[in-house]
C-alpha positions in Angstrom: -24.8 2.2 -0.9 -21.5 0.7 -1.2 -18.8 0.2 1.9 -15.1 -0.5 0.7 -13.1 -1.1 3.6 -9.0 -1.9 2.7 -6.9 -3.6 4.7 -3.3 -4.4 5.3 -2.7 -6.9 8.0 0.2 -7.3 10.1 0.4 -10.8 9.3 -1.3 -11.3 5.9 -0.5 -15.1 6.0 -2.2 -15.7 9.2 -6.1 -16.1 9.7 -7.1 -13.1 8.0 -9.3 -14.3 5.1 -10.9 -16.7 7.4 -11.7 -13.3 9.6 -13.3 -11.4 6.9 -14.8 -14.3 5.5 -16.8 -14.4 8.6 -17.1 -10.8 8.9 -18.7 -11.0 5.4 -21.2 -14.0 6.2 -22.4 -12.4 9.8 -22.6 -9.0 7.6 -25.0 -10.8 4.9 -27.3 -11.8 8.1 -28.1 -8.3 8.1 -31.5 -6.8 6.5 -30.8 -4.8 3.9 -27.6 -6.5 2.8 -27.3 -6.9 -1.0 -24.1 -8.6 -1.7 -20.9 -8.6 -1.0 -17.0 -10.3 -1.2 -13.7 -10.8 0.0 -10.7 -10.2 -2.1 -6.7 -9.4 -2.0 -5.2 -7.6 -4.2 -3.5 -9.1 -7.2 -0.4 -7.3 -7.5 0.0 -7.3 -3.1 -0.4 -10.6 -1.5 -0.7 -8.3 2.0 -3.6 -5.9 0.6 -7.0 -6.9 1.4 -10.9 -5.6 0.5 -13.7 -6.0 2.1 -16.8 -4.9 -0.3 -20.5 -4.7 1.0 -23.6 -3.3 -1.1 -26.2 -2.3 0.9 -30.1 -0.9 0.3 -29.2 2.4 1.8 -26.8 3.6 4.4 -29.6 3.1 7.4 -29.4 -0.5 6.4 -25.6 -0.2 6.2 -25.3 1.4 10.3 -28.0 -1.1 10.9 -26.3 -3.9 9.8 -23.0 -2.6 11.5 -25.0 -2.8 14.7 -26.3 -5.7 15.0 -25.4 -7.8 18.2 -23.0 -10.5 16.3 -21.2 -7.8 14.0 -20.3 -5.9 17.1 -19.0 -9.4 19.0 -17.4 -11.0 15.7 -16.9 -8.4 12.7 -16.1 -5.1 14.6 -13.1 -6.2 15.6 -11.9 -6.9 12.7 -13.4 -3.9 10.8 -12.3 -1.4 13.4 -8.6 -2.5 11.6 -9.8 -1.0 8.4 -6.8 1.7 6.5 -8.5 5.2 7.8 -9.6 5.9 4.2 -13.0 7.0 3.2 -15.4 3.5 2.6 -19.2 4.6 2.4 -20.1 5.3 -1.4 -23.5 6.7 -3.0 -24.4 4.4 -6.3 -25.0 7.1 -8.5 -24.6 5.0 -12.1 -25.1 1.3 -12.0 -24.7 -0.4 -15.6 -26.1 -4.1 -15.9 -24.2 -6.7 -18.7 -27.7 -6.2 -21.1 -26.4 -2.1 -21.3 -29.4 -1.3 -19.3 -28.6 1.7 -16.7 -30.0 3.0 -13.7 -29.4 6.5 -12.3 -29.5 8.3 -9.1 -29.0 11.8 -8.1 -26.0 12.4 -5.0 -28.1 11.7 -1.7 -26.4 15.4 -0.9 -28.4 17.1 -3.7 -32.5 17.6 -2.9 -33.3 14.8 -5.4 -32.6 11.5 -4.4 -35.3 9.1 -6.9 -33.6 6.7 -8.9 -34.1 7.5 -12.4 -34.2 4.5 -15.2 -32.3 5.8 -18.3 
């Protein structure tokens, strides 16, 4: 599961990175967190992304309930653009070409499938 949260900060030159940064490491605490970054946007110093991968999207709602998310990250998060941000991997490609499959968590058959 993938969570892609944008953001456009009032003040993109104040402390935001150093927010998401820790809103990143308090996120990667979490079981079931796979990986995950902070970037901005290279053509709009004051657009922000905040990218998580996640085992599955329990382990994503658990990780967003932890009792340090809530106090630290949530705050932060909660000033997300309303856009959707929770993805099903349905194709993941690797650098050797190898790929991995996986019917829409919406269809009846959810098995990853090696191709």
């Amino acid at each position: 599961m993938i969570a892609l949260l944008q953001f456009c900060p009032d003040d993109p030159a104040g402390d935001f990175q150093e927010q998401a940064e820790r809103a990143l490491r308090l996120l990667a605490e979490r079981p079931g967190f796979v990986r995950g970054s902070v970037g901005r946007a290279t053509d709009d110093a004051g657009s922000w992304l905040l990218f998580t991968e996640w085992e599955s999207v329990g382990a994503y709602r658990r990780g967003l309930g932890g009792y340090q998310v809530k106090l630290h990250a949530t705050p932060l998060l909660s000033q997300a653009l309303d856009r959707p941000s929770a993805f099903e991997e349905l194709l993941r490609i690797e650098p050797d070409g190898s790929e991995t499959a996986r019917t829409s968590d919406r269809a009846d058959d959810a098995d990853w499938t090696g191709r």
